[in-house]
C-alpha positions in Angstrom: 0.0 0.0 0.0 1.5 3.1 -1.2 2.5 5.7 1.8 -0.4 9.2 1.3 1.0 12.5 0.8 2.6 14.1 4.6 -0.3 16.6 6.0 0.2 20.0 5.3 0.1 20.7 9.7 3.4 18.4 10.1 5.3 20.2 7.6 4.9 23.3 9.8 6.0 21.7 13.0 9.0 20.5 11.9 11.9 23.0 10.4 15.0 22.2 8.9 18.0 23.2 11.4 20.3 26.3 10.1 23.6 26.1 11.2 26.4 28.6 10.3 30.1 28.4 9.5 31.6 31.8 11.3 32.1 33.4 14.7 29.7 36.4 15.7 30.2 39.9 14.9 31.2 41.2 18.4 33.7 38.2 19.0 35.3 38.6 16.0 35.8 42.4 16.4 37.4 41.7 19.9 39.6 39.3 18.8 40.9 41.2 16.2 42.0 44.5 18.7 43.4 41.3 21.3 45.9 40.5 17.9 46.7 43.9 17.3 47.5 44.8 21.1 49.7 41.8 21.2 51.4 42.7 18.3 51.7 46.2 19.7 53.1 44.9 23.2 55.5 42.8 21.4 56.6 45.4 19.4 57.5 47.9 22.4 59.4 45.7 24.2 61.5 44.9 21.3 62.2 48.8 21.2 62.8 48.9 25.2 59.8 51.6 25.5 56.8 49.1 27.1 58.6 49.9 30.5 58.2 53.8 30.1 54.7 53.6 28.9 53.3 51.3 31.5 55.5 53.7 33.9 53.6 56.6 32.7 50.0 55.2 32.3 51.0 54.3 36.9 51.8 58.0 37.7 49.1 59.2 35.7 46.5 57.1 37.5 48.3 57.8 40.4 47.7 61.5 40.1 44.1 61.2 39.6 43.9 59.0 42.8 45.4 61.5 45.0 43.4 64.1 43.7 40.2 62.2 44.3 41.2 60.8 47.6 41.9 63.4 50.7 45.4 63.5 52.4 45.6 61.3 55.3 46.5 63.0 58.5 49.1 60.3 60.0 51.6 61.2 56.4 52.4 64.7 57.9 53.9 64.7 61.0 52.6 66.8 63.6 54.7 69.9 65.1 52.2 70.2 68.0 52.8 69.0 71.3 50.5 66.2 72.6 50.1 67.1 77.1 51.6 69.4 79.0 54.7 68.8 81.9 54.5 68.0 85.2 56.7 69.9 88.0 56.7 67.7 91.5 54.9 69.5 94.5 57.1 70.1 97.4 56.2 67.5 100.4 57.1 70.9 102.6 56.0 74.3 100.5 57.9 76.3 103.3 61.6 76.9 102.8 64.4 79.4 104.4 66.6 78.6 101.5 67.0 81.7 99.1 66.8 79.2 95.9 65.5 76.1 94.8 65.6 73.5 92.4 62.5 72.6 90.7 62.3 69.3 89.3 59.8 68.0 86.5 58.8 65.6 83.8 57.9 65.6 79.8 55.8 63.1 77.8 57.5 60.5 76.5 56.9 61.0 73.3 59.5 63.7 73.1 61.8 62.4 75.1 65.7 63.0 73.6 63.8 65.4 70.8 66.0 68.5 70.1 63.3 70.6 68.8 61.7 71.3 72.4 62.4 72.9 75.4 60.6 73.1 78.8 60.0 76.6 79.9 59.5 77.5 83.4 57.4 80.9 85.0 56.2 82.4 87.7 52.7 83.2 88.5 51.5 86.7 90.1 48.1 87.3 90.7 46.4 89.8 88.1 49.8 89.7 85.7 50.6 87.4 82.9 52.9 84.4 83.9 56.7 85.8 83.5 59.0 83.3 81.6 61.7 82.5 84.3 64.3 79.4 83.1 64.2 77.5 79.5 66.1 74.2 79.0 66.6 71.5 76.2 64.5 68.3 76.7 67.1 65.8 77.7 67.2 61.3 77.2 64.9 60.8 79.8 61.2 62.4 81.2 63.2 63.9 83.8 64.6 67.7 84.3 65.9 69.8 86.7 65.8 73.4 86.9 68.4 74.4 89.1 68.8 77.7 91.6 65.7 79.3 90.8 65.7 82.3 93.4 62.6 83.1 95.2 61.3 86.0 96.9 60.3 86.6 100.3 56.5 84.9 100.6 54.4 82.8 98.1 56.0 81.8 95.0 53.6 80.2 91.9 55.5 78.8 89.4 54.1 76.7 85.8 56.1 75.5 83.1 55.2 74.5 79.3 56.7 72.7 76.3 58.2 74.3 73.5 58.4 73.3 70.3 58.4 74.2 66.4 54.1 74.6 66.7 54.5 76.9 70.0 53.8 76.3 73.8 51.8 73.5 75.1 49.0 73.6 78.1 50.4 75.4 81.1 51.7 72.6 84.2 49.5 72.6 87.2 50.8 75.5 90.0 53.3 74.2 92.6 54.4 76.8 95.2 57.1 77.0 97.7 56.8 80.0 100.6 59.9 81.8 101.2 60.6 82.5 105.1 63.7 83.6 107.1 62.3 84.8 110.2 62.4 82.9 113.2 59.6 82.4 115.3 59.4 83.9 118.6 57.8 82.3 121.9 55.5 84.0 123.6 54.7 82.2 127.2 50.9 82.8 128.5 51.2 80.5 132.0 53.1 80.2 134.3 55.2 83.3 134.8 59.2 83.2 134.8 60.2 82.8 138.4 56.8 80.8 139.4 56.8 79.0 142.5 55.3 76.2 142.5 54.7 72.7 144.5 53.4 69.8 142.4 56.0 67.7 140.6 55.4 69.0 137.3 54.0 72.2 135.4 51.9 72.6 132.6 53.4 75.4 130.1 51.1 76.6 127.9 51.7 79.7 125.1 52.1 80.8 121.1 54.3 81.0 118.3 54.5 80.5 114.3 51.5 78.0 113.5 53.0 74.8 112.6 56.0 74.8 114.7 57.5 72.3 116.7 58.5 73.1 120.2 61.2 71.3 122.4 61.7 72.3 125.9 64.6 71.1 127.9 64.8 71.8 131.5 68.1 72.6 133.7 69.9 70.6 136.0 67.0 68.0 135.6 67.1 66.8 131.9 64.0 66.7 131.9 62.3 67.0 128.0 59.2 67.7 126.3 57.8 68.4 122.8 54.4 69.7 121.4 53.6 70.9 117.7 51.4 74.6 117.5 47.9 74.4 116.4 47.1 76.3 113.1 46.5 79.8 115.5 49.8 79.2 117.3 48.7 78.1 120.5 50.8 74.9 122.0 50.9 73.4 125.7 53.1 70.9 127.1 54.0 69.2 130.6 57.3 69.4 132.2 58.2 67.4 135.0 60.3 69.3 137.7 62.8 68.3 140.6 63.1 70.4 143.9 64.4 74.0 144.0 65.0 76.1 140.7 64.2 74.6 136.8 65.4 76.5 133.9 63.2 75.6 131.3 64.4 76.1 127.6 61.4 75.9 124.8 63.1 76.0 121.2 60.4 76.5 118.3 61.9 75.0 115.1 58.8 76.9 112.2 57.8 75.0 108.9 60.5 77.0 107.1 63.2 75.7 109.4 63.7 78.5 111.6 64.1 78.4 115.2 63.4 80.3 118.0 63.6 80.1 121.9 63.2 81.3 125.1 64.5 80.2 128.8 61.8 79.5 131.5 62.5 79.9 135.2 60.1 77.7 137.7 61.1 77.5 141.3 59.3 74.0 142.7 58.7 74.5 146.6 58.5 71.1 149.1 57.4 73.3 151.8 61.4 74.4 152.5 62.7 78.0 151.4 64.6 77.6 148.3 67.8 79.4 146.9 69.3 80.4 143.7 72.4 81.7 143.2 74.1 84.2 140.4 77.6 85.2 140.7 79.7 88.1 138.3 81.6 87.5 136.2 81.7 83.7 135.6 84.9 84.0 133.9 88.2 86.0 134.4 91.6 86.0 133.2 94.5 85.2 136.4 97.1 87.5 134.9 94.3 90.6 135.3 91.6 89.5 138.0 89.0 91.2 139.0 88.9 92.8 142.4 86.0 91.0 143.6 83.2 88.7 142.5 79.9 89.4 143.5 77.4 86.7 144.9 73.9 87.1 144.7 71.2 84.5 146.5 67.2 85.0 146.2 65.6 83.2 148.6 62.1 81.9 148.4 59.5 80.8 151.1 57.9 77.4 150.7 54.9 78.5 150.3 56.4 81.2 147.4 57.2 84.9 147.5 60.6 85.9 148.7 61.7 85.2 152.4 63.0 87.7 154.4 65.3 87.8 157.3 66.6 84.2 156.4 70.4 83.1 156.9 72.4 82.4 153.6 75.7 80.6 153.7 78.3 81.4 150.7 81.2 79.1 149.5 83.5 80.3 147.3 86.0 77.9 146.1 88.8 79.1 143.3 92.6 77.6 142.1 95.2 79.0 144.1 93.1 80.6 146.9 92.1 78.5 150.3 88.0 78.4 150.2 85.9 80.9 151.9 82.9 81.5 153.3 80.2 84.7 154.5 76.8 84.6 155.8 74.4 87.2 155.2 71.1 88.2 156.0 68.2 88.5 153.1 66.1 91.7 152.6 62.5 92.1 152.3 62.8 90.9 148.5 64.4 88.1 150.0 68.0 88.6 148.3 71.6 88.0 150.3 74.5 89.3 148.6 78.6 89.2 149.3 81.5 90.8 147.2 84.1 88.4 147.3 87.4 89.8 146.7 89.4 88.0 144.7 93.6 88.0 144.8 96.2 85.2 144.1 93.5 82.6 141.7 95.0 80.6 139.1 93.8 79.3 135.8 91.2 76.6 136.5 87.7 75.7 137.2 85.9 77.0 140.6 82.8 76.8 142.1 80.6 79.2 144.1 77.5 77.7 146.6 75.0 79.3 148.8 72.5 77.3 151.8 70.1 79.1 152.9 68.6 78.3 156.8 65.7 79.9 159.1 64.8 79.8 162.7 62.1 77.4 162.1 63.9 75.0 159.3 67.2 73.3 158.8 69.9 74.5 156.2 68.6 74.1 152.5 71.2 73.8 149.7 69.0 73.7 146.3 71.3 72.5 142.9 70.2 75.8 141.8 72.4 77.8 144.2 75.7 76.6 142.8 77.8 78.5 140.0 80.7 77.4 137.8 83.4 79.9 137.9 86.2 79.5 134.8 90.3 80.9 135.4 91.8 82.0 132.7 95.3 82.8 131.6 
């Protein structure tokens, strides 16, 4: 049976595939300029001139680069100092010294740096800080500013860095206080020449706030100490042995000055005591004088001087046998004798006094005795 004629529908639905023989338009255009910039390439680097071109087409595109993008703050260094110095605080801001050396520190970050220097004022109240001292920055954070002279009272000093973009922030203040007079002693209680009866005295008085006050009593050894309050004031306790106690209070002040004053307390047992002065305490055996004088005060036990009481005087000197006189005390309840004095030789002598009543034995206190010194 013969095969009909195909449908007319199925020859639609089926095509014939087209194929081609070349590459598309684009692709060939591209490969073509690929050729000729390889045959370019070669060519320059035969010649030596591919090096320069590509050398040129990099700075060019670097230009345009840096003009796009903005500088960057870390390529320039800075001229600027970063924080100011430090100057040390004194522990003690009073001083008697005339000068003083003021010792600091710099950041480390220009530490050994030539271009700076650390400049040092002084600060007074309603004026602009007046530049004082400048020195290099040295190896380490550390400096010393050596002898700078102060003047009497409060002295403000700052310092700053220097360096090629100007000063830096101004240091905190330190200030040292200039003082060089010493501080005097004024006692409230008791009186020079008290008498009194317990064992020990309280002393009370004023001086330089801040002081320290040592008191030393005579023959006893006797100590004590007390610091001033911040008005002056001090009080201390000094224990006391029978008869006369001289009482030396030395104030040493912030600054370092001292001051002092001698005490005298008489401590009574209920016996008169005696003190004794003689004139001069020193004389010279090739020219002596023609007497010595002897003076003894005499007080009752109960205090205020005792009249009418005996007193006993020693005197012994080098090259002259002791003697003695007894004389009667006044109504201020002093004895005296004029010793005269012939034939002493160099040496040490001593002079004594005892005092005695109707109603009590003889008294010798340690205060009546003096040290006489021969010299040539």
């Amino acid at each position: 049976m013969r095969a009909g004629a195909p449908l007319p529908d199925r020859l639609i639905r089926h095509r014939p595939i087209r194929r081609t023989t070349g590459l598309p338009l684009p692709a060939s255009l591209l490969l073509v300029v690929a050729i000729l910039v390889l045959g370019g390439a070669v060519l320059l680097a035969g010649t030596g001139a591919l090096g320069r071109t590509v050398a040129g087409f990099g700075a060019a595109f670097s230009g345009v680069i840096e003009r796009l993008a903005p500088p960057s703050a870390s390529a320039q260094p800075s001229e600027f100092v970063t924080g100011a110095p430090t100057l040390t605080a004194p522990a003690n801001p009073f001083t008697n010294r005339p000068a003083i050396d003021i010792v600091g520190t710099v950041p480390l970050t220009i530490v050994g740096n030539g271009q700076y220097t650390v400049r040092l004022y002084l600060v007074q109240k309603g004026q602009a800080p007046a530049l004082l001292r400048e020195i290099p920055v040295g190896a380490t954070p550390s400096f010393v500013i050596p002898a700078v002279a102060l003047s009497p009272g409060q002295n403000d000093f700052t310092a700053t860095i220097h360096g090629p973009g100007g000063d830096s922030d101004q240091s905190p203040v330190v200030s040292y206080i200039l003082d060089t007079a010493p501080p005097t002693i004024n006692i409230s209680s008791p009186k020079s020449g008290a008498v009194v009866s317990a064992a020990s005295v309280a002393i009370a008085g004023k001086t330089k706030a801040g002081s320290t006050i040592s008191a030393h009593a005579d023959p006893s050894g006797a100590s004590g100490t007390a610091i001033a309050a911040s008005d002056g004031t001090f009080q201390l306790t000094m224990q006391l042995i029978p008869g006369a106690n001289a009482i030396t209070l030395r104030a040493t002040d912030p600054a370092g000055n001292i001051g002092s004053i001698t005490l005298n307390v008489q401590r009574s047992t209920g016996q008169p005591l005696i003190s004794l002065t003689a004139a001069p305490t020193r004389l010279s055996a090739a020219k002596p004088p023609a007497q010595i004088l002897l003076t003894a005060k005499v007080t009752a036990g109960a205090g205020g001087p005792l009249a009418g009481a005996t007193v006993t005087f020693s005197l012994l000197l080098p090259g002259i046998a002791p003697v003695t006189q007894e004389a009667q005390t006044d109504s201020t309840g002093t004895a005296v004798w004029p010793v005269p004095i012939a034939g002493a030789t160099q040496g040490t002598g001593t002079a004594t006094a005892c005092v005695q009543t109707s109603t009590t034995p003889p008294v010798c206190s340690p205060g009546a005795r003096a040290a006489i010194v021969v010299g040539p």
